[in-house]
PDB file of N, CA, C and O in Angstrom:
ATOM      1  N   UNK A   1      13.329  19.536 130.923  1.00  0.00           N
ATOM      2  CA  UNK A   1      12.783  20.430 129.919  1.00  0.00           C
ATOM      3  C   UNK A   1      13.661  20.389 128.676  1.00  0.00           C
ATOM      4  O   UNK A   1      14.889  20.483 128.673  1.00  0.00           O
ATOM      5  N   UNK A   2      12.739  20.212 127.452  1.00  0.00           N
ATOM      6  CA  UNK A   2      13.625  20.575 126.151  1.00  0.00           C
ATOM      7  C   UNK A   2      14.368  21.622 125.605  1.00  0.00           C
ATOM      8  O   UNK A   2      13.967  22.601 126.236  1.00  0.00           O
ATOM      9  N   UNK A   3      15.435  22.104 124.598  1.00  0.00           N
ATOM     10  CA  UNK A   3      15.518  22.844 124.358  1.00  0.00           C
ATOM     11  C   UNK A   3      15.226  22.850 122.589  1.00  0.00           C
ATOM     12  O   UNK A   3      14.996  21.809 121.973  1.00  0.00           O
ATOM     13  N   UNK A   4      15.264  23.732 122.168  1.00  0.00           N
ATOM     14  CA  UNK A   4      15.178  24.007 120.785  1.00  0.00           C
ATOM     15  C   UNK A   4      16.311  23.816 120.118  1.00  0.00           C
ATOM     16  O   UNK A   4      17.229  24.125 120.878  1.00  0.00           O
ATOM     17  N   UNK A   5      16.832  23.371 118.810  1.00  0.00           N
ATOM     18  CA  UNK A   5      17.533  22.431 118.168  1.00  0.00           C
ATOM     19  C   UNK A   5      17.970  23.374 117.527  1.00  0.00           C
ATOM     20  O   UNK A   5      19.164  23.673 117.506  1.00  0.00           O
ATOM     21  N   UNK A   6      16.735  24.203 116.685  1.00  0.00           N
ATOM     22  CA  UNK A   6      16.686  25.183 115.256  1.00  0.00           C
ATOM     23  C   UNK A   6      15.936  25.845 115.557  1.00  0.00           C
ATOM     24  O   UNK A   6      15.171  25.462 116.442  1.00  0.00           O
ATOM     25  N   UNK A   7      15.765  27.207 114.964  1.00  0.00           N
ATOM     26  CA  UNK A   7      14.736  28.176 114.231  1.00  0.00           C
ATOM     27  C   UNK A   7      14.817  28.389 113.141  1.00  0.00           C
ATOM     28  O   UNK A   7      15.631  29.194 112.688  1.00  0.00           O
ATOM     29  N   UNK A   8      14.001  27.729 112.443  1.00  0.00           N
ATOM     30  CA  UNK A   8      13.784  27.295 110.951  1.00  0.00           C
ATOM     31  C   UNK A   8      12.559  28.671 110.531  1.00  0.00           C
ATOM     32  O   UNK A   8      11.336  28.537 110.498  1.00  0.00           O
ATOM     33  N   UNK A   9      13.268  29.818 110.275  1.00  0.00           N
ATOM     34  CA  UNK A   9      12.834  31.655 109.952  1.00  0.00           C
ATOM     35  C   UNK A   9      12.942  31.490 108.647  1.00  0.00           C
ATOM     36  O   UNK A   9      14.116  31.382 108.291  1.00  0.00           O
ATOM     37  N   UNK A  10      11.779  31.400 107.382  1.00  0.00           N
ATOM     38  CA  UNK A  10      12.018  32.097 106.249  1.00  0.00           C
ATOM     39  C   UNK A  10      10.641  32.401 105.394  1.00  0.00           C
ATOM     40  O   UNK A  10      10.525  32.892 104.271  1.00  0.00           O
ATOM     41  N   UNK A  11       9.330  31.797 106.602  1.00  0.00           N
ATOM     42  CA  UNK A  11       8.032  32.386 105.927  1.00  0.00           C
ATOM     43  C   UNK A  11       8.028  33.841 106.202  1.00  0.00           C
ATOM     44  O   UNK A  11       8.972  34.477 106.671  1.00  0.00           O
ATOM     45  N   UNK A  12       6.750  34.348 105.827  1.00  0.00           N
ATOM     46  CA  UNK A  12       6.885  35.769 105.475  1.00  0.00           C
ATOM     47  C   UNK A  12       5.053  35.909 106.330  1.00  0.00           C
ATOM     48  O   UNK A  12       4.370  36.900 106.588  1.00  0.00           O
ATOM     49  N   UNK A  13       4.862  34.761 106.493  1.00  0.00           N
ATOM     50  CA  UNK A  13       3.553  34.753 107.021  1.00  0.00           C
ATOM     51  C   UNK A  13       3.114  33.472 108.126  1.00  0.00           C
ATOM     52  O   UNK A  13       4.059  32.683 108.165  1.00  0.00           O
ATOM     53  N   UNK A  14       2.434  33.203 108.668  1.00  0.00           N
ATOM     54  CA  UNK A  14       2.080  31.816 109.666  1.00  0.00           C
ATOM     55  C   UNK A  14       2.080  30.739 108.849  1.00  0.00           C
ATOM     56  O   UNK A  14       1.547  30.580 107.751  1.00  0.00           O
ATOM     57  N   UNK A  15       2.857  29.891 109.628  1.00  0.00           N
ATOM     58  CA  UNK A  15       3.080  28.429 109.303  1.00  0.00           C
ATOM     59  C   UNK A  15       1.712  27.724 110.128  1.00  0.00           C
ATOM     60  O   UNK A  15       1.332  27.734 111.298  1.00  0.00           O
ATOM     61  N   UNK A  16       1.175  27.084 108.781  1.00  0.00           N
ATOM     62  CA  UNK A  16      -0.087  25.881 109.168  1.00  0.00           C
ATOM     63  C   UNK A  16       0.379  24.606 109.021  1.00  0.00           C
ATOM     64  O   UNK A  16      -0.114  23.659 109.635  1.00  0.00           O
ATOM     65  N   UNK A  17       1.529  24.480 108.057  1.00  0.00           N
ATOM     66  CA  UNK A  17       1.241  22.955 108.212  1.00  0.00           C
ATOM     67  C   UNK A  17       2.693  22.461 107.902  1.00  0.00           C
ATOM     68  O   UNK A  17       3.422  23.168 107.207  1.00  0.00           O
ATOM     69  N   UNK A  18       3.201  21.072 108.480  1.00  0.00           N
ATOM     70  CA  UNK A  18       4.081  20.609 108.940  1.00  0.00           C
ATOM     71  C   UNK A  18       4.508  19.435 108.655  1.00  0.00           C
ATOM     72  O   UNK A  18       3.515  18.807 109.023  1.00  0.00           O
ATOM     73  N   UNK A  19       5.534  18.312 108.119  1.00  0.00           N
ATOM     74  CA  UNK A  19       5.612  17.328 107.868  1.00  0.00           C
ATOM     75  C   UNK A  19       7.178  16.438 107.712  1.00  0.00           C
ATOM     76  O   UNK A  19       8.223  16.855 107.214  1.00  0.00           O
ATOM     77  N   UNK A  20       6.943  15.335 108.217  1.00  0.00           N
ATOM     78  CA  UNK A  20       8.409  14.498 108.462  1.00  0.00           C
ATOM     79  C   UNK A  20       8.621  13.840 107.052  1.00  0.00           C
ATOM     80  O   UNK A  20       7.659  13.312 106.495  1.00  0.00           O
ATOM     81  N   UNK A  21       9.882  13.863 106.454  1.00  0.00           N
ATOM     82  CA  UNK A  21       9.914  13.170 105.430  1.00  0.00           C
ATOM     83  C   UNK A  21       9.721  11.659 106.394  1.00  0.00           C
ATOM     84  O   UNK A  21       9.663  11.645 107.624  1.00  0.00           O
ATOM     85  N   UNK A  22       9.636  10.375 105.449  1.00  0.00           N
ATOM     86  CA  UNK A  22       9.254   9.015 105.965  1.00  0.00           C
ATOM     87  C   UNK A  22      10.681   8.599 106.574  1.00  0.00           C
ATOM     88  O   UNK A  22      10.574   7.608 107.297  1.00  0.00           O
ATOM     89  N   UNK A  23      11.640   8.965 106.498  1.00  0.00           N
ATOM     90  CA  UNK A  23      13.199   8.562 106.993  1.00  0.00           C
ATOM     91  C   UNK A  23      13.369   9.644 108.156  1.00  0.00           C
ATOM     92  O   UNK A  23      14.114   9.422 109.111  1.00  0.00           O
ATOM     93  N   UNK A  24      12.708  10.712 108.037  1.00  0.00           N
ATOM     94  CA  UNK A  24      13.054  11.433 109.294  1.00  0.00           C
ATOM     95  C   UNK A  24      14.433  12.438 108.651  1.00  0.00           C
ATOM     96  O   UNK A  24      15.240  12.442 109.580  1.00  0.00           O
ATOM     97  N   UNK A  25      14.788  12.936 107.950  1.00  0.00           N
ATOM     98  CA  UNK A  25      15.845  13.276 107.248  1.00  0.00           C
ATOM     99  C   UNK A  25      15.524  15.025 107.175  1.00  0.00           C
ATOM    100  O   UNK A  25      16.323  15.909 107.483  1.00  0.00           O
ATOM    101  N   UNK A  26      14.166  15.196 106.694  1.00  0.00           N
ATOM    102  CA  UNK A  26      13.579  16.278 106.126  1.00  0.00           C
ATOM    103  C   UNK A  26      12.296  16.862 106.903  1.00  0.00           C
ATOM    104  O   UNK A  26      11.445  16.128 107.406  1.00  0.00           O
ATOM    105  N   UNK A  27      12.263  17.994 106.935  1.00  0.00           N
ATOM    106  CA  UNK A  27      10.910  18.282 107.481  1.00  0.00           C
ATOM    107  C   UNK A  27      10.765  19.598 106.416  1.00  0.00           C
ATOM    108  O   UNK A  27      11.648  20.404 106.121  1.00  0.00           O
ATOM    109  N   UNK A  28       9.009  19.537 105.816  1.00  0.00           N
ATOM    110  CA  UNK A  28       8.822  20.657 105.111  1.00  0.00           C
ATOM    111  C   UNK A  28       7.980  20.918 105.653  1.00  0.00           C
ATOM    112  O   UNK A  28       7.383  20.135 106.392  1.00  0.00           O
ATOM    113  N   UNK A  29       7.507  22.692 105.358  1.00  0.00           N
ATOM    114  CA  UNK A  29       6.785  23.459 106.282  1.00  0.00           C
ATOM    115  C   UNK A  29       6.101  24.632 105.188  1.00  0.00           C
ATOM    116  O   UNK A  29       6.866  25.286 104.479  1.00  0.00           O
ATOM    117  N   UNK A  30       4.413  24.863 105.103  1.00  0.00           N
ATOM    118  CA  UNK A  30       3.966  24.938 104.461  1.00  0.00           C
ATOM    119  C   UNK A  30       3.050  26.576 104.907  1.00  0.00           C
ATOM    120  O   UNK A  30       2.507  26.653 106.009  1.00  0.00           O
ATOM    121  N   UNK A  31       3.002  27.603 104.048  1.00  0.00           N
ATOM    122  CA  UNK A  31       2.368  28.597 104.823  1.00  0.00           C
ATOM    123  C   UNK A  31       1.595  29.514 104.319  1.00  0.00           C
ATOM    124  O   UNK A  31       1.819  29.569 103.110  1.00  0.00           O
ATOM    125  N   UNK A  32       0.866  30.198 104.607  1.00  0.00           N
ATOM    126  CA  UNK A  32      -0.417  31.123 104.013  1.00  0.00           C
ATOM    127  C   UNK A  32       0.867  32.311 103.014  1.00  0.00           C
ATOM    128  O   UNK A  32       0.403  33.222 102.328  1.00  0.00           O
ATOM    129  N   UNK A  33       2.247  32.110 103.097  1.00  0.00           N
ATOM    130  CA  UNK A  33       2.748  32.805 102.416  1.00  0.00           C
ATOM    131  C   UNK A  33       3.056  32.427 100.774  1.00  0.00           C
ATOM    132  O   UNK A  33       4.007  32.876 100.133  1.00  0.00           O
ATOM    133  N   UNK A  34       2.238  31.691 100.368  1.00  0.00           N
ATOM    134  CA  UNK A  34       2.354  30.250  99.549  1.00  0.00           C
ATOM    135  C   UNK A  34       4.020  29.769  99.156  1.00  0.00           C
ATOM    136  O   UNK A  34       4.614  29.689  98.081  1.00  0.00           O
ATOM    137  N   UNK A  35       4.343  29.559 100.278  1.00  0.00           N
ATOM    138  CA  UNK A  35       5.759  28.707 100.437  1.00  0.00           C
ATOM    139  C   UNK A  35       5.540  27.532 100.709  1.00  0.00           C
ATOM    140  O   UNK A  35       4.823  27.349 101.694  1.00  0.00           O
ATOM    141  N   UNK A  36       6.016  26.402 100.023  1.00  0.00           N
ATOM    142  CA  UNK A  36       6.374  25.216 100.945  1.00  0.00           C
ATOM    143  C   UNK A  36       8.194  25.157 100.986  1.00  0.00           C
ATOM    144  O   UNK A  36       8.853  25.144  99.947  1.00  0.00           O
ATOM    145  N   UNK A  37       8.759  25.127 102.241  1.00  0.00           N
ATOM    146  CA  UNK A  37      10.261  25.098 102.189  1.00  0.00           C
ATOM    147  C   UNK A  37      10.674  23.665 102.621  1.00  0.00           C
ATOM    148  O   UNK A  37       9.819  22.925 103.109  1.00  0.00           O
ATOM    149  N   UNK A  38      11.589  23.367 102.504  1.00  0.00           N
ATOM    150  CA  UNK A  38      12.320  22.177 102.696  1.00  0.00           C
ATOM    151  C   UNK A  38      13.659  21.994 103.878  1.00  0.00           C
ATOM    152  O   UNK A  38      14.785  22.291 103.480  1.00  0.00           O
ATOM    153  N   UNK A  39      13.497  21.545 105.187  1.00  0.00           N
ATOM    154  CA  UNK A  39      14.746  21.679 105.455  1.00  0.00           C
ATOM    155  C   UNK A  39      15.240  20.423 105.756  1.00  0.00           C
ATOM    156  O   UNK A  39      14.620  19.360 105.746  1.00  0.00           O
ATOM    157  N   UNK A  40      16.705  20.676 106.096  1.00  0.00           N
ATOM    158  CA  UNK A  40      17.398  19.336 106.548  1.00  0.00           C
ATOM    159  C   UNK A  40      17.152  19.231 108.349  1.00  0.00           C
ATOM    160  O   UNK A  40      17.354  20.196 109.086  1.00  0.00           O
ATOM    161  N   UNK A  41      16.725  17.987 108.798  1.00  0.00           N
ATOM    162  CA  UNK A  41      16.395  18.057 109.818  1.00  0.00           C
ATOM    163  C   UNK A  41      17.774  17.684 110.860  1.00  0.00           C
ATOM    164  O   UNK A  41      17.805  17.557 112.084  1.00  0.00           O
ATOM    165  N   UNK A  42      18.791  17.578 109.911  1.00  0.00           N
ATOM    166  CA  UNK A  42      20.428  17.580 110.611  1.00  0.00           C
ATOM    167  C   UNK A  42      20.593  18.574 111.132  1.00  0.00           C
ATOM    168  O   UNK A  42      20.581  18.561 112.363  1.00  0.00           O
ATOM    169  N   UNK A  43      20.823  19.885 110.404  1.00  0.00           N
ATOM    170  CA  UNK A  43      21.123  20.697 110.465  1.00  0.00           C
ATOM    171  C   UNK A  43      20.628  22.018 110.203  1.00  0.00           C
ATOM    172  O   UNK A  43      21.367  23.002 110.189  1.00  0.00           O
ATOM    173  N   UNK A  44      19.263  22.064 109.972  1.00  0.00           N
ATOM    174  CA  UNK A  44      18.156  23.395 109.798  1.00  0.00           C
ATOM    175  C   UNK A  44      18.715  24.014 108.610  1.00  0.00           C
ATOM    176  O   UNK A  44      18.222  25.117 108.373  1.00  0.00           O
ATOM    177  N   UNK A  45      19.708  23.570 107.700  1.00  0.00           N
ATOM    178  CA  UNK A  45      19.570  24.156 106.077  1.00  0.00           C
ATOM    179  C   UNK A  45      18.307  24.245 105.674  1.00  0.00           C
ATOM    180  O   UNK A  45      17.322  23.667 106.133  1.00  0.00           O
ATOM    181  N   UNK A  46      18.395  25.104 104.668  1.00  0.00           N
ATOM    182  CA  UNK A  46      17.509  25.061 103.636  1.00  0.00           C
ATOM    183  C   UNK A  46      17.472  24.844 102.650  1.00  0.00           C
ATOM    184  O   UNK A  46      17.883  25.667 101.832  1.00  0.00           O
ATOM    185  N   UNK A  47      16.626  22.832 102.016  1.00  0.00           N
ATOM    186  CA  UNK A  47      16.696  22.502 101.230  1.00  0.00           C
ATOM    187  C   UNK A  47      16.425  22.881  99.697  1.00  0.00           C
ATOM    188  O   UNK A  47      17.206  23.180  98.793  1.00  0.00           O
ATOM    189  N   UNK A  48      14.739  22.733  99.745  1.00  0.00           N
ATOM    190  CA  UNK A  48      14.309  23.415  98.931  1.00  0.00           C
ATOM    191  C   UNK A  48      13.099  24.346  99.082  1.00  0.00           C
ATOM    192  O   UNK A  48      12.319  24.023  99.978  1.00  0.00           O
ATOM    193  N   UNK A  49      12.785  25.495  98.336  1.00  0.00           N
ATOM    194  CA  UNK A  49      11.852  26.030  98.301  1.00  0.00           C
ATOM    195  C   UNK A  49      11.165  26.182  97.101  1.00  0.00           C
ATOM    196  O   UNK A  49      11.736  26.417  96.036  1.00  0.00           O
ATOM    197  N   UNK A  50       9.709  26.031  97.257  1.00  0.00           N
ATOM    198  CA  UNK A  50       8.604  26.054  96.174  1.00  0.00           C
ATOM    199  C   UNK A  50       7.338  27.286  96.419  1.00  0.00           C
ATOM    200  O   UNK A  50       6.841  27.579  97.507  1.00  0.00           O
ATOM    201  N   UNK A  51       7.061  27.778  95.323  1.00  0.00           N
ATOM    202  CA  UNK A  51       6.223  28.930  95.941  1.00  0.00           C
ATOM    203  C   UNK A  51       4.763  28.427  94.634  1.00  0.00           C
ATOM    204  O   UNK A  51       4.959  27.900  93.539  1.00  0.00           O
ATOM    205  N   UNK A  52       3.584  28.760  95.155  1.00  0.00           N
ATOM    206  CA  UNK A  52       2.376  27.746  94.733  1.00  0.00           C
ATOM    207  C   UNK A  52       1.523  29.802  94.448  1.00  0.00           C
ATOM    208  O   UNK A  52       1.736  31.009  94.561  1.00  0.00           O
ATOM    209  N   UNK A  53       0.885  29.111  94.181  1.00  0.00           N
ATOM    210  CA  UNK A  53      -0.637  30.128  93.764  1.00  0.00           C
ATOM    211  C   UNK A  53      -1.131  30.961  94.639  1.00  0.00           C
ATOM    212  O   UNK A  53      -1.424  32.150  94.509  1.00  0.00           O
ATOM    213  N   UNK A  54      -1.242  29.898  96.011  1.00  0.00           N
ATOM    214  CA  UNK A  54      -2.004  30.460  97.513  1.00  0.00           C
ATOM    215  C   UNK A  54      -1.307  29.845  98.306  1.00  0.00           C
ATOM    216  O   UNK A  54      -0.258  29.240  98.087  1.00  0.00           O
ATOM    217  N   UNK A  55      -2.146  30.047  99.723  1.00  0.00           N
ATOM    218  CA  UNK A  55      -1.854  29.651 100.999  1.00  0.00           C
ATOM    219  C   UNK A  55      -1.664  27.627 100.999  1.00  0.00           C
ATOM    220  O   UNK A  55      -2.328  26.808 100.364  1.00  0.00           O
ATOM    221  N   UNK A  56      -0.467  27.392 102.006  1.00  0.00           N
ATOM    222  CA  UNK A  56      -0.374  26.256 101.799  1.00  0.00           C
ATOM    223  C   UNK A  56      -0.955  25.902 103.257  1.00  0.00           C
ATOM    224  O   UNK A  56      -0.657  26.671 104.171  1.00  0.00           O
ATOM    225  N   UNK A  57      -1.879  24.628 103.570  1.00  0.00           N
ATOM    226  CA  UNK A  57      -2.872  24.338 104.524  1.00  0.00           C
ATOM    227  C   UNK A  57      -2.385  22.699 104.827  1.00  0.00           C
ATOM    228  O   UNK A  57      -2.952  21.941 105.614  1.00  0.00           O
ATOM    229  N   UNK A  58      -1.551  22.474 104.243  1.00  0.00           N
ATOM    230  CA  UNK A  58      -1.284  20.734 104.932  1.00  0.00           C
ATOM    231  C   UNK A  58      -0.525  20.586 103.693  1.00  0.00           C
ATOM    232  O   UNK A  58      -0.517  21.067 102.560  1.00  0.00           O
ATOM    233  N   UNK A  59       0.458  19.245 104.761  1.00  0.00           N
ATOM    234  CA  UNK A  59       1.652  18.967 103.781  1.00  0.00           C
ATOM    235  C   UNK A  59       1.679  17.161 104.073  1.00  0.00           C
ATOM    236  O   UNK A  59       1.393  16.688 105.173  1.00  0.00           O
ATOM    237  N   UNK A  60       2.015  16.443 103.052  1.00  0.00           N
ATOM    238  CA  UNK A  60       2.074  15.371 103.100  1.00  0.00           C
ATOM    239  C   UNK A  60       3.224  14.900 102.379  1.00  0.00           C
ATOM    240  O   UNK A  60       3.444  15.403 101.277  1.00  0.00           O
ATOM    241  N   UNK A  61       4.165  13.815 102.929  1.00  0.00           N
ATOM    242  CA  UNK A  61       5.817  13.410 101.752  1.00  0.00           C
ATOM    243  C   UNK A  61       5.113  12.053 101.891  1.00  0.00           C
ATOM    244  O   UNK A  61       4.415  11.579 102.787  1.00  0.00           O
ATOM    245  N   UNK A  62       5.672  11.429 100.306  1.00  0.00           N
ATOM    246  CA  UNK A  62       5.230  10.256  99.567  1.00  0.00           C
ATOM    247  C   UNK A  62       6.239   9.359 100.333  1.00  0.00           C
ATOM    248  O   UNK A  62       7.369   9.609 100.750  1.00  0.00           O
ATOM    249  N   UNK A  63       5.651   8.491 100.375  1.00  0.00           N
ATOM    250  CA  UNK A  63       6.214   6.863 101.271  1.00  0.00           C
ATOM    251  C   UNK A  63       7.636   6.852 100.652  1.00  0.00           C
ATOM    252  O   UNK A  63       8.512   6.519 101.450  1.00  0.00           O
ATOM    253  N   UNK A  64       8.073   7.166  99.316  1.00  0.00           N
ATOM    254  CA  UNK A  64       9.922   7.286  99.221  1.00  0.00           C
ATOM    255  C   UNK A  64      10.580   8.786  99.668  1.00  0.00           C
ATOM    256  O   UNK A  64      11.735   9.205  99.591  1.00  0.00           O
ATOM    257  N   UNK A  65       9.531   9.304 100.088  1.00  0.00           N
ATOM    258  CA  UNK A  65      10.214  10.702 100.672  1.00  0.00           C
ATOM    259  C   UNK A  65      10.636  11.805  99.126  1.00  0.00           C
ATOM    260  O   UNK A  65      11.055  12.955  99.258  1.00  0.00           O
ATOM    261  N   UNK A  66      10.437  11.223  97.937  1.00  0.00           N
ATOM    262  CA  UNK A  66      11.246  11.946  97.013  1.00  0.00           C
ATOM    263  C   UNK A  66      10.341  13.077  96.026  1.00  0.00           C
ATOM    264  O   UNK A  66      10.641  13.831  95.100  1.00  0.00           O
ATOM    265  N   UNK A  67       8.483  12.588  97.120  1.00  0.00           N
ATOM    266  CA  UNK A  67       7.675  13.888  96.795  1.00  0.00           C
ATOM    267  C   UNK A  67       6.900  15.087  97.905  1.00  0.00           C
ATOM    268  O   UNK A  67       7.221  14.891  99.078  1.00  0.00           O
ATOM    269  N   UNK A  68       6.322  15.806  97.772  1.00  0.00           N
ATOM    270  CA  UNK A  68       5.790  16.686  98.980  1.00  0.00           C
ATOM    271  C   UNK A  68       4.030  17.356  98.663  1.00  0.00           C
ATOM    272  O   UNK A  68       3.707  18.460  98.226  1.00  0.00           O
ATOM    273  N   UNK A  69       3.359  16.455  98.990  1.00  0.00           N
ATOM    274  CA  UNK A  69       1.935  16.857  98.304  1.00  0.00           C
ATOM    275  C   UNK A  69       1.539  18.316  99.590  1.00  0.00           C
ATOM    276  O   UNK A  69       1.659  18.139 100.802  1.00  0.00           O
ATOM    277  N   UNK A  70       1.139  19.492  99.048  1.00  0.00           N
ATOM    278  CA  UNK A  70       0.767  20.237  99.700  1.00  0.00           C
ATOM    279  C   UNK A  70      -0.934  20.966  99.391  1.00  0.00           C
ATOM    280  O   UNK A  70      -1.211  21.750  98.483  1.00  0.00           O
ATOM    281  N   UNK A  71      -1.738  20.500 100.289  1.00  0.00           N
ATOM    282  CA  UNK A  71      -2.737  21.300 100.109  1.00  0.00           C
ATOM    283  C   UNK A  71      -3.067  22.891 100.232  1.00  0.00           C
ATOM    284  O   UNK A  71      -2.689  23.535 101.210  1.00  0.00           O
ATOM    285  N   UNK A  72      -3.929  23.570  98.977  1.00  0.00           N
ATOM    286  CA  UNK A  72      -3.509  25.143  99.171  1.00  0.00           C
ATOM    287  C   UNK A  72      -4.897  25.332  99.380  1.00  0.00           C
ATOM    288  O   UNK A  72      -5.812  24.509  99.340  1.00  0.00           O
ATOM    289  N   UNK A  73      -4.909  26.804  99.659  1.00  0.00           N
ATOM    290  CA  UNK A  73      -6.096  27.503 100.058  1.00  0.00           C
ATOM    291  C   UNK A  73      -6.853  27.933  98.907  1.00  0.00           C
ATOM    292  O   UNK A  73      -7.889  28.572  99.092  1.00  0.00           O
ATOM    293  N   UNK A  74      -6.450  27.653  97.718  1.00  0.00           N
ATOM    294  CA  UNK A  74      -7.375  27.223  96.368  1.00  0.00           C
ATOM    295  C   UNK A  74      -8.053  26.477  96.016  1.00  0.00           C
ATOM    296  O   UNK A  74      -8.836  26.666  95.085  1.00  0.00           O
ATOM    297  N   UNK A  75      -7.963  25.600  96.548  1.00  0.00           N
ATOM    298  CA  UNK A  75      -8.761  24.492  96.309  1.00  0.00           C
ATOM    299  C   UNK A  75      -7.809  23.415  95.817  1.00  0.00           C
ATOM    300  O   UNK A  75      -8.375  22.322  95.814  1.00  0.00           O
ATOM    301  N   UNK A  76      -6.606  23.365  95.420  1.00  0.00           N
ATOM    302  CA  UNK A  76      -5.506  22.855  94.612  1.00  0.00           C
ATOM    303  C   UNK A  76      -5.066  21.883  95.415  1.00  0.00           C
ATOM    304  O   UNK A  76      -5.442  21.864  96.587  1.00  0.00           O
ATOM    305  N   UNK A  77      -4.296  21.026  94.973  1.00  0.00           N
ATOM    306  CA  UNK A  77      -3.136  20.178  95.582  1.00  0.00           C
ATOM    307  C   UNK A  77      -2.226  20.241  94.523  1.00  0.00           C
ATOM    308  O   UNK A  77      -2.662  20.234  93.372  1.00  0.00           O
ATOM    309  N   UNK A  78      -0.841  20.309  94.775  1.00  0.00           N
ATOM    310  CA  UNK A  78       0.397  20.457  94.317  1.00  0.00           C
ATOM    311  C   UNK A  78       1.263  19.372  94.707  1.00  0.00           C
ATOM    312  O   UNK A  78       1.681  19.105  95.833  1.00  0.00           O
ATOM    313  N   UNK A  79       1.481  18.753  93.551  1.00  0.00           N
ATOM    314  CA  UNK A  79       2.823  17.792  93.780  1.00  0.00           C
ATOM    315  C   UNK A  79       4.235  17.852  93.402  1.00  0.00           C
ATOM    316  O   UNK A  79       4.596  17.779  92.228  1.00  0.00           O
ATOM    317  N   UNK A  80       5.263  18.023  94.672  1.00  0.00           N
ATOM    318  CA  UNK A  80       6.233  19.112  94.544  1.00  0.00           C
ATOM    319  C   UNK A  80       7.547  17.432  94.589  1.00  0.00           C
ATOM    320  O   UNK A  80       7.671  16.461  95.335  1.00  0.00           O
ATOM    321  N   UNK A  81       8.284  17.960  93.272  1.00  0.00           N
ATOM    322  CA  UNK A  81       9.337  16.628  93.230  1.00  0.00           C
ATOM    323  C   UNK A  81      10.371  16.940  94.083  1.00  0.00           C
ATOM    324  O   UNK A  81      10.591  18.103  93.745  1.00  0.00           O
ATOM    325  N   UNK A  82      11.348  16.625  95.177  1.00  0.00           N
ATOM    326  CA  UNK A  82      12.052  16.815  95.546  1.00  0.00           C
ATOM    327  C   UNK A  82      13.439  16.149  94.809  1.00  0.00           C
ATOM    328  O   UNK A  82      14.565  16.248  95.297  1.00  0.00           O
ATOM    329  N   UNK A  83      13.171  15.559  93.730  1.00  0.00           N
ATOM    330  CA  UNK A  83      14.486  14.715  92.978  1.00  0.00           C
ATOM    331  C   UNK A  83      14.882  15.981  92.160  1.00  0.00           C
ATOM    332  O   UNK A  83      14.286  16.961  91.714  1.00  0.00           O
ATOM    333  N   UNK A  84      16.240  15.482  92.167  1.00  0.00           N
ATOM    334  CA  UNK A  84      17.268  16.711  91.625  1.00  0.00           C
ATOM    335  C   UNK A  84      17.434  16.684  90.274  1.00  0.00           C
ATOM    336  O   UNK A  84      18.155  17.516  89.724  1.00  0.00           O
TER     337      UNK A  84
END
């Protein structure tokens, strides 16, 4: 049996949607709280956070990992830069 690594706690509402950066480095997590957050999948920091219009419903990172397309419950898509 597995155990749990992290508890990655900082929506404010249910998490729908979920995603590996392409290196495996990052995972962002997307939620009806219109958060998309960013963490390090080393160590369950928290990279970055972006807050959108509405509810976030699916998350997708660009083949260099250095974007985070999130679909919202607006009808919207948001393209979130992760470059510094």
């Amino acid at each position: 049996m597995g155990r749990a690594k992290a508890t990655l706690a900082r929506h404010a509402a249910p998490v729908y949607a979920l995603g590996w950066s392409p290196d495996g480095t990052l995972l962002a997590s997307g939620s009806s709280d219109r958060c998309v957050h960013v963490w390090s999948a080393r160590d369950g920091a928290l990279v970055r956070t972006f807050t959108g219009a509405s509810g976030v419903f699916d998350l997708a990172f660009s083949a260099d990992g250095a974007e985070v397309a999130a679909a919202c419950a607006n009808g919207t898509v948001a393209v979130l830069s992760l470059r510094r």
